[in-house]
C-alpha positions as CSV (number, residue, x, y, z in Angstrom):
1,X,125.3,108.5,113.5
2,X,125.7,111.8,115.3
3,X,129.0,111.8,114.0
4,X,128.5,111.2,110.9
5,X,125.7,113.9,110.6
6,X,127.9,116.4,111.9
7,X,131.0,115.5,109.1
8,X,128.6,115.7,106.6
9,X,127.4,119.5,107.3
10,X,131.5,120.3,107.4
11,X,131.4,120.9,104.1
12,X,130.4,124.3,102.6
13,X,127.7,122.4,100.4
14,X,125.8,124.6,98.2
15,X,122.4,122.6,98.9
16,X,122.3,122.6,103.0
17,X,118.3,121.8,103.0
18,X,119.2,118.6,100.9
19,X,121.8,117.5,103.0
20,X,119.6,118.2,106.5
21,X,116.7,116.3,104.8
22,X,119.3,113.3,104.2
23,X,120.8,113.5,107.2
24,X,117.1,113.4,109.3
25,X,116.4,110.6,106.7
26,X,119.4,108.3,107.6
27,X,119.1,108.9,111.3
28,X,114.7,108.2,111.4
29,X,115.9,105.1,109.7
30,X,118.5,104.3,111.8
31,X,116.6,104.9,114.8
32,X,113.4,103.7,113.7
33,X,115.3,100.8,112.4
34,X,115.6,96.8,113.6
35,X,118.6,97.6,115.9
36,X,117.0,100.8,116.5
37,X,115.0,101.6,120.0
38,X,111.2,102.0,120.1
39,X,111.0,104.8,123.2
40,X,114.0,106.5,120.9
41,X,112.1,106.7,117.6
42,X,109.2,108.4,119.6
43,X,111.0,110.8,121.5
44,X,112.7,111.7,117.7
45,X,109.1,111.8,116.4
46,X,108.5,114.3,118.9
47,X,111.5,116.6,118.5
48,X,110.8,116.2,114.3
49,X,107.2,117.7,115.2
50,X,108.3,120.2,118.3
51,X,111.1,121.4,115.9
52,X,110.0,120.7,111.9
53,X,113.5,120.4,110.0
54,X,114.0,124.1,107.6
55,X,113.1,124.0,104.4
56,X,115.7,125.9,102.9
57,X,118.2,126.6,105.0
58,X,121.5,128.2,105.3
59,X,124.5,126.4,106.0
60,X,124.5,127.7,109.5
61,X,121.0,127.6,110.0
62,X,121.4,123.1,109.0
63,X,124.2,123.4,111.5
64,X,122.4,124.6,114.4
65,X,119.0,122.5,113.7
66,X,121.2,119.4,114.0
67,X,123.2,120.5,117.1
68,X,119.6,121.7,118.7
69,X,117.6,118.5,117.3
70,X,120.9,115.9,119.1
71,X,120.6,118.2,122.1
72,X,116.8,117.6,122.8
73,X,117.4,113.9,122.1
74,X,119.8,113.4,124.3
75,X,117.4,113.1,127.3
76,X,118.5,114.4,130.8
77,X,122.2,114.9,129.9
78,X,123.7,118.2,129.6
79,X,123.5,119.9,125.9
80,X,126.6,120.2,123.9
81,X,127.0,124.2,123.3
82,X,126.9,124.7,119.6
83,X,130.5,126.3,119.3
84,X,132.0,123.2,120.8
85,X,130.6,121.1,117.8
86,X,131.3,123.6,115.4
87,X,135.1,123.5,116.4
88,X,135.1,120.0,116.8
89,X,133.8,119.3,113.4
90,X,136.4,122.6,112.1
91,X,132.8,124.1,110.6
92,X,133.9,127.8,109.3
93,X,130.9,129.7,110.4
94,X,129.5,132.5,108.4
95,X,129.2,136.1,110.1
96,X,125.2,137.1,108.9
């Protein structure tokens, strides 16, 4: 799903915020879903409310909610540093 999330923010869409609220859409249903995990779709509950998803963001600013959102859900294991996703996924980052 991660996966998934990540490819679709690889494109320069002109609509980032729509794309984020898809994305967090997919993955509450997913997880929240019935091959989904209860203790999961709290802890995402918790990171939706502890970090509210941007209203209308940049590209970059989509990218780096999702890479900080999976980081804080990935409980006691070691966060992946944004530029390793970004050249993973071959995002071209904008200079602001």
């Amino acid at each position: 799903a991660w996966e998934d999330a990540n490819y679709r923010l690889a494109d320069n869409t002109a609509s980032p915020g729509t794309v984020l609220s898809s994305i967090v859409r997919s993955l509450t249903s997913k997880i929240e879903g019935p091959e989904g995990c209860k203790k999961c779709a709290r802890h995402w509950r918790r990171v939706l409310l502890t970090t509210p998803v941007p209203v209308s963001p940049t590209l970059d600013e989509a990218r780096h909610w999702l890479v900080a959102a999976h980081n804080e859900t990935r409980e006691k294991l070691k966060p992946t540093p944004f530029a390793d996703v970004a050249a993973k996924f071959n995002w071209t980052l904008s200079h602001e």
